[in-house]
ROMI-870353 format. One line per field, with one value per residue (C-alpha): x, y, z; residue in three letters; chain. Coordinates in steps of 0.2 Angstrom, whole numbers, plus 5000, padded with zeros to 4 digits. Each point is the difference from the previous one (the first is absolute). Layout:
% ROMI-870353
u: [X:...]
v: [Y:...]
w: [Z:...]
type: [ala:...]
mol: [A:...]
//
This chain:
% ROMI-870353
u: [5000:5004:5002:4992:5012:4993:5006:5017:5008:5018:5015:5016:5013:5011:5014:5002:4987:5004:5017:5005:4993:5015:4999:4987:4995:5016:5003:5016:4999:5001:5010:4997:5019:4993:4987:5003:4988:4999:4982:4998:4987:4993:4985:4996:4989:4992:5009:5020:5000:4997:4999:4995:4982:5002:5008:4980:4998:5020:4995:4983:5001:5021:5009:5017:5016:5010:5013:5001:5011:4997:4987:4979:4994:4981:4994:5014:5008:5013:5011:5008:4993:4982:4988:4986:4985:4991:4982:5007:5011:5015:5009:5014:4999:5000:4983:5009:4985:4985:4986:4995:4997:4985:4993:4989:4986:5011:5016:5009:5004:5011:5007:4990:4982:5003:4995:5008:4995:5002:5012:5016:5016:4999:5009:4993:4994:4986:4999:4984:4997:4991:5002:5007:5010:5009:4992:5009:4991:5002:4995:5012:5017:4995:5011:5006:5015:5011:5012:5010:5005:5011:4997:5017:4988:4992:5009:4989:4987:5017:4999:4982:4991:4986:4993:4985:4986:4992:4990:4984:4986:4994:4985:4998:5000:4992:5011:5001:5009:5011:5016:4999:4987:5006:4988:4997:4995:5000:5020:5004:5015:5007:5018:5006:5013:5014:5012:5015:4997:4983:5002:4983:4992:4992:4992:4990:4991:4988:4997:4988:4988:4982:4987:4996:5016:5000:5017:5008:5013:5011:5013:5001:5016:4992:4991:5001:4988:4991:4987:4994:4981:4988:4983:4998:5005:4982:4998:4984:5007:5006:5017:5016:5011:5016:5015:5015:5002:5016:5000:5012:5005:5008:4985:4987:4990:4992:4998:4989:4999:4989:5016:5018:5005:4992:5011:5017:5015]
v: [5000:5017:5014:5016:5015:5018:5017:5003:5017:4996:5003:4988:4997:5011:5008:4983:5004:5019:4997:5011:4993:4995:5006:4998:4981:4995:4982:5008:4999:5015:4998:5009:4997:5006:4990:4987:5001:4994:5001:4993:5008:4986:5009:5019:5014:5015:5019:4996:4987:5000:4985:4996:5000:4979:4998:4996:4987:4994:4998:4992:4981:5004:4989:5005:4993:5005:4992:5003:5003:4985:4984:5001:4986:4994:4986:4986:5010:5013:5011:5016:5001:5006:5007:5013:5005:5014:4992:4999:4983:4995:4982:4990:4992:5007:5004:4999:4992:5001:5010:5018:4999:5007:4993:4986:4997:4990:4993:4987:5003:4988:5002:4986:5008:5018:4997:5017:5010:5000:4994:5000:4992:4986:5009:5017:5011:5011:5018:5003:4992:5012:5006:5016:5011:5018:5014:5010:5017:4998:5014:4992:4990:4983:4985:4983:5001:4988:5006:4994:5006:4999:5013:5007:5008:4985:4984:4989:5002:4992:4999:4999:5002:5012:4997:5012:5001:5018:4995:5001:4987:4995:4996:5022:5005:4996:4987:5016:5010:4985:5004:5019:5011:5000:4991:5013:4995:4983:4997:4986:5000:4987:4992:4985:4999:4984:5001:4987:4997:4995:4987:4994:5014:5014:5017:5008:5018:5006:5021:5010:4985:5003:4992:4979:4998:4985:4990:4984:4999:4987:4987:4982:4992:4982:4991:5010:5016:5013:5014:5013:4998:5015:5005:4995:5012:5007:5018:5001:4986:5006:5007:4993:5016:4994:5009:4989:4981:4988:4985:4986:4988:4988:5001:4998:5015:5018:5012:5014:5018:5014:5011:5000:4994:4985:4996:5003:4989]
w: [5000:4998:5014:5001:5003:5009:4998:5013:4997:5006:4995:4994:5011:5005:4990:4990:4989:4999:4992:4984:4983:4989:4982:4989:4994:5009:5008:5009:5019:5009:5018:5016:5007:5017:5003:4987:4990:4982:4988:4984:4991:4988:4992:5004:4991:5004:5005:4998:4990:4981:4992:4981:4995:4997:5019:5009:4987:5003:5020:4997:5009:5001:5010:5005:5005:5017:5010:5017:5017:5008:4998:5000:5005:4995:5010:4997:4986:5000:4987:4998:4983:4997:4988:5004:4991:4996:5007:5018:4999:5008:4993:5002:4983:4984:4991:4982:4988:5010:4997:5005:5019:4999:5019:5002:5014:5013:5002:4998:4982:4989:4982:4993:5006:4994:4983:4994:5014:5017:5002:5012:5005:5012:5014:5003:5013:4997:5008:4991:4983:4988:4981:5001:4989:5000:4990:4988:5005:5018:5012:5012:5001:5001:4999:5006:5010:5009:5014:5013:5014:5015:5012:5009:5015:5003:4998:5010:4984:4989:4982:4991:4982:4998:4984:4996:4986:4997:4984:4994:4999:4979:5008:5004:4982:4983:4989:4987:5014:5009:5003:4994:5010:5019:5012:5012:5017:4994:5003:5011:5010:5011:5005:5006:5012:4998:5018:4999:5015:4999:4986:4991:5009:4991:5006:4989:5002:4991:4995:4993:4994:4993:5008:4994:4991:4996:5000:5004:5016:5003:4995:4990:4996:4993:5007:5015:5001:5013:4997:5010:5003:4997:4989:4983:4986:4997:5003:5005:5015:5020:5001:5013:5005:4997:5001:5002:4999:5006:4985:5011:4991:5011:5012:4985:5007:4994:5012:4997:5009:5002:5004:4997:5016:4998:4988:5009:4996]
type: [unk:unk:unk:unk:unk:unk:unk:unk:unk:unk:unk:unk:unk:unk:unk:unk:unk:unk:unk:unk:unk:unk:unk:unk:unk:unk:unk:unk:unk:unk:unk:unk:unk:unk:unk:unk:unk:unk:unk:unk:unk:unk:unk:unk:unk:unk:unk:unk:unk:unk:unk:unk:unk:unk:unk:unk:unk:unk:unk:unk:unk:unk:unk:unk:unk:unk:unk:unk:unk:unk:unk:unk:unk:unk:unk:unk:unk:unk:unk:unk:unk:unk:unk:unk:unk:unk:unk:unk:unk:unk:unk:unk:unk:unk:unk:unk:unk:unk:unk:unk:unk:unk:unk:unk:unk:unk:unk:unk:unk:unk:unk:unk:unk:unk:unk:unk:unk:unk:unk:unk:unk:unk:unk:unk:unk:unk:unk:unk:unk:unk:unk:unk:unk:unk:unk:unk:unk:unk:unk:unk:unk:unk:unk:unk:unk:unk:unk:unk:unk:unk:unk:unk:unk:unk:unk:unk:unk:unk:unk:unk:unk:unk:unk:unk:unk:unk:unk:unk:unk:unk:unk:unk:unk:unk:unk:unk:unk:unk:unk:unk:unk:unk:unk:unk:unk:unk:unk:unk:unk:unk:unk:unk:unk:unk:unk:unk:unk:unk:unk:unk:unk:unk:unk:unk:unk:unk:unk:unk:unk:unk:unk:unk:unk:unk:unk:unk:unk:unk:unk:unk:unk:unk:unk:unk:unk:unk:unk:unk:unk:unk:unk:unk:unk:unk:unk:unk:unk:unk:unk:unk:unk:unk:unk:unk:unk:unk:unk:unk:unk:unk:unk:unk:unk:unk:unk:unk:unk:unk:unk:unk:unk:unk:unk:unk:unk]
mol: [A:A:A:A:A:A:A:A:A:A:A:A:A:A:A:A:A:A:A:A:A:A:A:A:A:A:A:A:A:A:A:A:A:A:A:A:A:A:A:A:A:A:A:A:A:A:A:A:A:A:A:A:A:A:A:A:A:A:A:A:A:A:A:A:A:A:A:A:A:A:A:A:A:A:A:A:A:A:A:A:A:A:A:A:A:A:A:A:A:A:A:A:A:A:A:A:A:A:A:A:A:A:A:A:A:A:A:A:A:A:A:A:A:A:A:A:A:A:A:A:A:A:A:A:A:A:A:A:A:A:A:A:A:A:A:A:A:A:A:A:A:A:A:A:A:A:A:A:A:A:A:A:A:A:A:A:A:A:A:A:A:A:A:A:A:A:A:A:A:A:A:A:A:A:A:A:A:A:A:A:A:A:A:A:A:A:A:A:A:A:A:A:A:A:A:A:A:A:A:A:A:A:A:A:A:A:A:A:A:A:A:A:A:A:A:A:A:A:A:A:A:A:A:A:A:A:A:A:A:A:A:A:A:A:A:A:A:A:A:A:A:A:A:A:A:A:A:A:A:A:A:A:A:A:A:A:A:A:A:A:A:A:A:A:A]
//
């Protein structure tokens, strides 16, 4: 089933997330030296950036690449390699010659049941699974951004991956004006939090969502699956506040809160 997400106005974390945007459509890390801090900016549009006019259509279903400081583990699996995705997806395997991942109702998904859609890596953890994509004419800077981050005035936190979606939702716009027209007040932003010292454990948060988003949390490396529980995608249905959720792997839980620190690693 799918969950419900509320309305939170909050703010991301910190001044991980309020580090300088690196030049325009670059994949070049930008590095805080004092507090350690390095973001990748995978996709990005809107004021600052200026991408060509085929770049939405380039991001649309994009998978990409990253290697990272030290090992994710997802359930039994671990790697420093992974691949994230524009619709709210975090894998340990690659995607290459799947279909789009346009979501489906409930997980768990496998390659051979995705006929062409749908579909998803066996080992993946889910934030919020939904189609989304990044406008060309954006009245904001949106984007989907890894960073990691050690923080020199707090090392007892240690090092950690923020990786955060501000994107906008297909589902907010006509198919004539996807991917170009900006989607108003029907962004979604949310990030997931990855601590080495918390392997198979993941914090997300969840910012600024409208209300009965609907969207699939949790994490399946095959056979193996779990799935937050929550209303069913219609509308018209009752609403679950939500603002923050722990996806634990290695427990084989979803946790579900009404404010952040329910969510607290």
């Amino acid at each position: 089933m799918t969950l419900m997400i509320a309305a939170v106005a909050a703010a991301f974390l910190g001044t991980v997330l309020s580090a300088a945007l690196p030049a325009s459509g670059s994949n070049k890390a930008s590095l805080d030296k004092r507090d350690h801090v390095k973001a990748l900016y995978i996709w990005n549009t809107g004021p600052g950036f200026n991408n060509p006019s085929s770049y939405p259509q380039e991001t649309d279903d994009a998978w990409q690449k990253v290697e990272l400081e030290f090992p994710i583990q997802i359930f039994d699996k671990s790697n420093t390699t992974a691949w994230i995705s524009m619709n709210g997806i975090f894998c340990l395997d690659d995607p290459t010659g799947l279909g789009p991942s346009v979501p489906a109702t409930s997980l768990p998904v496998g390659a051979s049941q995705c006929n062409g859609k749908g579909c998803l890596p066996s080992t993946c953890v889910l934030p919020f699974w939904g189609d989304y994509y990044l406008p060309k004419k954006s009245e904001k800077a949106r984007s989907v951004r890894l960073t990691y981050h050690y923080p020199s005035t707090a090392p007892q936190v240690g090092h950690h991956y923020h990786v955060g979606w501000d994107v906008c939702s297909k589902a907010s716009q006509a198919s004539s004006a996807a991917q170009h027209a900006d989607c108003g007040d029907q962004g979604y932003e949310f990030q997931m939090n990855i601590f080495k010292s918390h392997p198979g454990k993941f914090y997300i948060y969840y910012f600024n969502m409208p209300d009965h988003t609907p969207g699939i949390i949790g994490a399946q490396s095959l056979p193996n699956f779990i799935q937050a529980s929550g209303s069913s995608q219609n509308a018209a249905g009752p609403k679950k506040k939500v603002t923050c959720a722990i996806i634990d792997t290695i427990a084989g839980t979803v946790i579900t809160g009404g404010k952040r620190e329910d969510c607290a690693p």
